[in-house]
N, C-alpha and C positions, 0 to 999 in steps of 0.2 A: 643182668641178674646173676647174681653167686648165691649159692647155698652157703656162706659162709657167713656168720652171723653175727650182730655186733660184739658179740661178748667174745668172740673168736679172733675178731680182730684187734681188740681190745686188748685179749690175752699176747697176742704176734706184738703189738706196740709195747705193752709193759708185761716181758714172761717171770717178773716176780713178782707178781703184782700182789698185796695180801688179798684173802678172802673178805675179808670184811670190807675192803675198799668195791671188790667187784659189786658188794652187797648195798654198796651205798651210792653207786655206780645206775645200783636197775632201779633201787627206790627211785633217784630223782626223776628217770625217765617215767617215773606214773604219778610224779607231783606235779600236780595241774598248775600251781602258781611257779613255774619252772619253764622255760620255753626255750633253752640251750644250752650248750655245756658252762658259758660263762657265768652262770649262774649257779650253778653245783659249787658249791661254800664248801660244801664238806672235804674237795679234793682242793689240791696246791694249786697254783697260779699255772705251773708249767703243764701238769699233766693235762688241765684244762685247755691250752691252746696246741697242746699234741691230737688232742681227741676233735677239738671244733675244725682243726684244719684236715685229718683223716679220717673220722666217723661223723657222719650224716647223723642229726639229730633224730631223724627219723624217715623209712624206708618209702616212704609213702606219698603222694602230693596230691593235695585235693585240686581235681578240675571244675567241677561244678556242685553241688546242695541244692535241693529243692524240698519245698513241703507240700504236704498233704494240704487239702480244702478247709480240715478239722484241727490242722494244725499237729496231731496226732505221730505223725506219721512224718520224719524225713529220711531222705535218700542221698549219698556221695557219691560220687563218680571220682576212684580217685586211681592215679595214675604212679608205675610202679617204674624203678629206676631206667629200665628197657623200653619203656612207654608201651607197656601192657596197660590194659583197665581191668578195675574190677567193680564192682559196687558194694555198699555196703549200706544197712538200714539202722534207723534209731525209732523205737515205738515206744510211746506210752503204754504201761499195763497196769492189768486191773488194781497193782497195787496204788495208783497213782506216782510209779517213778519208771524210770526208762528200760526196757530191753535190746539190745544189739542182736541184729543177725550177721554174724562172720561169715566169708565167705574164704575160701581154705583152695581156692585154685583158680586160675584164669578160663575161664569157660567149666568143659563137663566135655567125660566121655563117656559117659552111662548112657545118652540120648533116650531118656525117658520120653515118650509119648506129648505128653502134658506140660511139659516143662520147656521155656525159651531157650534157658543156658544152655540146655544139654543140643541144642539147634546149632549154637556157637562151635562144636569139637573144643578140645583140649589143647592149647597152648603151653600148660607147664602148671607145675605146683607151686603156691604160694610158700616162700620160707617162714623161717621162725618172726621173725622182726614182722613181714609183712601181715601173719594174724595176729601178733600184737598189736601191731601198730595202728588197728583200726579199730580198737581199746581204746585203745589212746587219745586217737582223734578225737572220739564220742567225747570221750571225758571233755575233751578240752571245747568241744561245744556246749554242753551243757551249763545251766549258771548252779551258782555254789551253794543255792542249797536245795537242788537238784543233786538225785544220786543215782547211779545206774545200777540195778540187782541183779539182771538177769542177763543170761547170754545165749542165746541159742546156734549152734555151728550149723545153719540152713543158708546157708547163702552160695554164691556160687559154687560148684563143686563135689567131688563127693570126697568127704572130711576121712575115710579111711582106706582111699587111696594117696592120701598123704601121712598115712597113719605117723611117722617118727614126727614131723614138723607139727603136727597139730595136739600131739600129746604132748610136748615139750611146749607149745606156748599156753596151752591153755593151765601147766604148770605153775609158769609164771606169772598168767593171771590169777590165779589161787595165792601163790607168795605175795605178792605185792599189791594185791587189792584187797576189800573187803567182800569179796562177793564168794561166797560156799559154794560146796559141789553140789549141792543140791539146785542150786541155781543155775545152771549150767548143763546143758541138753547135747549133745552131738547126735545130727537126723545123718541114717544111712540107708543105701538102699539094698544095704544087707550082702557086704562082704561076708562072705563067709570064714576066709581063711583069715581076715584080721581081726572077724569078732571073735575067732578060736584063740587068737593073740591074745587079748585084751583077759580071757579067764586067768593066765599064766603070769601075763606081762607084771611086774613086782612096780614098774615107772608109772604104768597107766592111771590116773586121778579117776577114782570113783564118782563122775560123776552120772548125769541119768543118759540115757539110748533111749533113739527114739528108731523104729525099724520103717521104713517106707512099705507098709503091703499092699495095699491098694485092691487086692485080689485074693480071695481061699483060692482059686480057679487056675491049677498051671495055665492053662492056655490065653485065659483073659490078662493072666499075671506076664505074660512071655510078651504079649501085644502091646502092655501097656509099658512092660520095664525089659526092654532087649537084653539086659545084662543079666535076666534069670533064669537061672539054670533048670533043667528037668527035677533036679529032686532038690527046689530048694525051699518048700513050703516044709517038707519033712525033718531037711537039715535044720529049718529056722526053729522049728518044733521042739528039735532034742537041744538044741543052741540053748535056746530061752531056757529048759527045766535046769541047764548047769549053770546060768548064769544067775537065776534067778535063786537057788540054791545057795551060789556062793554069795553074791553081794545082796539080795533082796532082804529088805526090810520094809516097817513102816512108810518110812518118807524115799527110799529107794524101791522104786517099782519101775519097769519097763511099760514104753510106751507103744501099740502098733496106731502107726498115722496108715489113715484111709481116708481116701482121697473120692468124693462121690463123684460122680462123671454118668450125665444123661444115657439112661437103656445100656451102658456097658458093665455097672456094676452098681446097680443102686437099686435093683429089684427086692424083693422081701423074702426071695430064695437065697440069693446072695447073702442077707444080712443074718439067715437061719444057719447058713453054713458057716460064715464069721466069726458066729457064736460058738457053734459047737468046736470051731476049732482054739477059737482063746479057752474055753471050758476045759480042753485037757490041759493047756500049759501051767493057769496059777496066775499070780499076782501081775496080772497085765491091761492095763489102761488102753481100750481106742480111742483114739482123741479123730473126729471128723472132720475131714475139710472140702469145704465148698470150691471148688473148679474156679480159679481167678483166669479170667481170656488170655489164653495165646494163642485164637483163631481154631485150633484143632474141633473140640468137643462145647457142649454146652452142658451147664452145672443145672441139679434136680431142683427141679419148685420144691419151698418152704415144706409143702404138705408132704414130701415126697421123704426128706431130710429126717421130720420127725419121726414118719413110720418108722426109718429104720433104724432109728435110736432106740423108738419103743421096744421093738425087738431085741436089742442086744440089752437094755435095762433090764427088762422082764425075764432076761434070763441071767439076772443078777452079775450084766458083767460092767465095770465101772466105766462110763463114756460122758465125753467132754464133746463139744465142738470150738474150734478152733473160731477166735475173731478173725474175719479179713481186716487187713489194717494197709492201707495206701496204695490200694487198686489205681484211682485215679493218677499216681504219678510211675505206674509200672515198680511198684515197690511190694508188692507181695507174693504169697510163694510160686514160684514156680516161674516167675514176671523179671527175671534177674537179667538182662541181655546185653549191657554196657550202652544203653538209652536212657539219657537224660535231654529234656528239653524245655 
């Protein structure tokens, strides 16, 4: 593996290369009816067999695909030039067309509680090419009038400790696709010092945050996500009012993901103090999610779910719950482990 990227090498093979050639260079790489350089009409005969013999059409190689029981739901297991894995998901959504979950690094060093990847340690950061390129792929599974909307950066990893490579490809999914930033989620579990980036940073794509909290509770918060600091419900607090200040809007709102997990955080004290703590911030979405098995914890009966929804509606604060989508093929959140079978 190199951090060095195709457009890097691209630029080392041809260093006067015009801009517009590079520009017609990335399109083809997200024209689905295009499957190698020799096919790129738009560039000359030579720089074609300069590129096919020293740039890899793409960073990626799928080991195995599987589907869901519903059809819903598939999974790649796909293997990266060093013979790392990673996974990566395509779901159906409620629009009736596709959502990707990216995965932005080979395992996880967060080792959250709840979660398989983070069981795996850290092997290294995905580069630019390798979360494109699992774009890519999807596209090129899907048929043609299928389209994919949505993207959410929940997949292996945690997408801002890769913060330069994941802002940069998710860039060039924005240039060269049709899919908006509104479409497009990054789940973290709440860097601090790179969400304080992202207020400043002039590169970063507005698109939406979703914060992993899982806990108002330091302590319940500490057990369930080790990487949380003593004062990080405070920090997340005054975070959210400046970000939410500069980029909040209508269709731009933050999201906190809460994660319900039997007797550890799903009582109806919990869900009272939840509230009152989104109450001070402002325009912020809980979206719930139901505990998918990784042996540790068991997820709250139906009945148990809805109290604590009621709670947080009734105090006017706006809450979603999350679909599970491909449990059975170890395809949803939290279920990421480089297991396909």
């Amino acid at each position: 593996m190199t951090s060095k990227t195709r457009q890097d090498t691209i630029l080392s093979l041809f260093p006067d290369l015009q801009k517009f050639r590079l520009d017609q260079i990335q399109t083809a790489l997200f024209d689905t009816s295009i499957h190698n350089w020799e096919k790129v009409s738009t560039l000359s005969k030579t720089v074609r067999q300069t590129l096919d013999e020293k740039v890899p059409w793409t960073s990626l190689r799928c080991a195995k695909t599987i589907k869901s029981k519903d059809y819903s739901t598939r999974k790649a297991l796909l293997q990266t030039d060093d013979m790392l894995a990673i996974e990566s998901v395509l779901m159906k959504n409620t629009r009736d067309q596709w959502t990707i979950c990216v995965s932005t690094q080979v395992g996880c060093a967060m080792g959250c509680a709840f979660c398989a990847t983070g069981k795996l340690g850290l092997s290294r950061n995905l580069n630019v090419d390798e979360i494109v390129d699992q774009v890519r792929f999807w596209q090129s599974q899907i048929k043609d009038d299928e389209r994919i909307s949505n993207i959410v950066v929940m997949g292996m990893g945690e997408p801002l400790m890769n913060y330069d490579n994941v802002r940069d490809a998710i860039n060039l999914v924005l240039k060269y696709t049709d899919i908006g930033k509104t479409r497009i989620t990054v789940s973290t579990v709440g860097i601090v010092p790179r969400m304080q980036q992202i207020l400043t940073d002039p590169l970063w794509p507005h698109i939406r945050l979703a914060v992993s909290l899982h806990s108002v509770d330091p302590i319940t918060r500490k057990r369930l996500m080790p990487s949380s600091t003593p004062t990080f419900l405070e920090d997340l607090a005054t975070w959210a009012k400046e970000y939410l200040e500069t980029f909040g809007n209508r269709r731009h709102h933050l999201t906190f993901e809460y994660l319900l997990l039997e007797g550890v955080n799903d009582s109806e004290e919990e869900a009272k103090k939840l509230a009152r703590y989104v109450q001070k911030i402002g325009n912020v979405k809980v979206n719930l999610l139901i505990y998918n098995n990784t042996g540790d914890f068991n997820g709250p009966r139906t009945e148990k779910v809805v109290a604590f929804a009621e709670i947080l509606q009734n105090a006017n604060i706006d809450v979603t719950r999350r679909r599970s989508m491909g449990q059975d093929i170890l395809a949803a959140c939290g279920q990421l482990a480089q297991k396909i079978s």
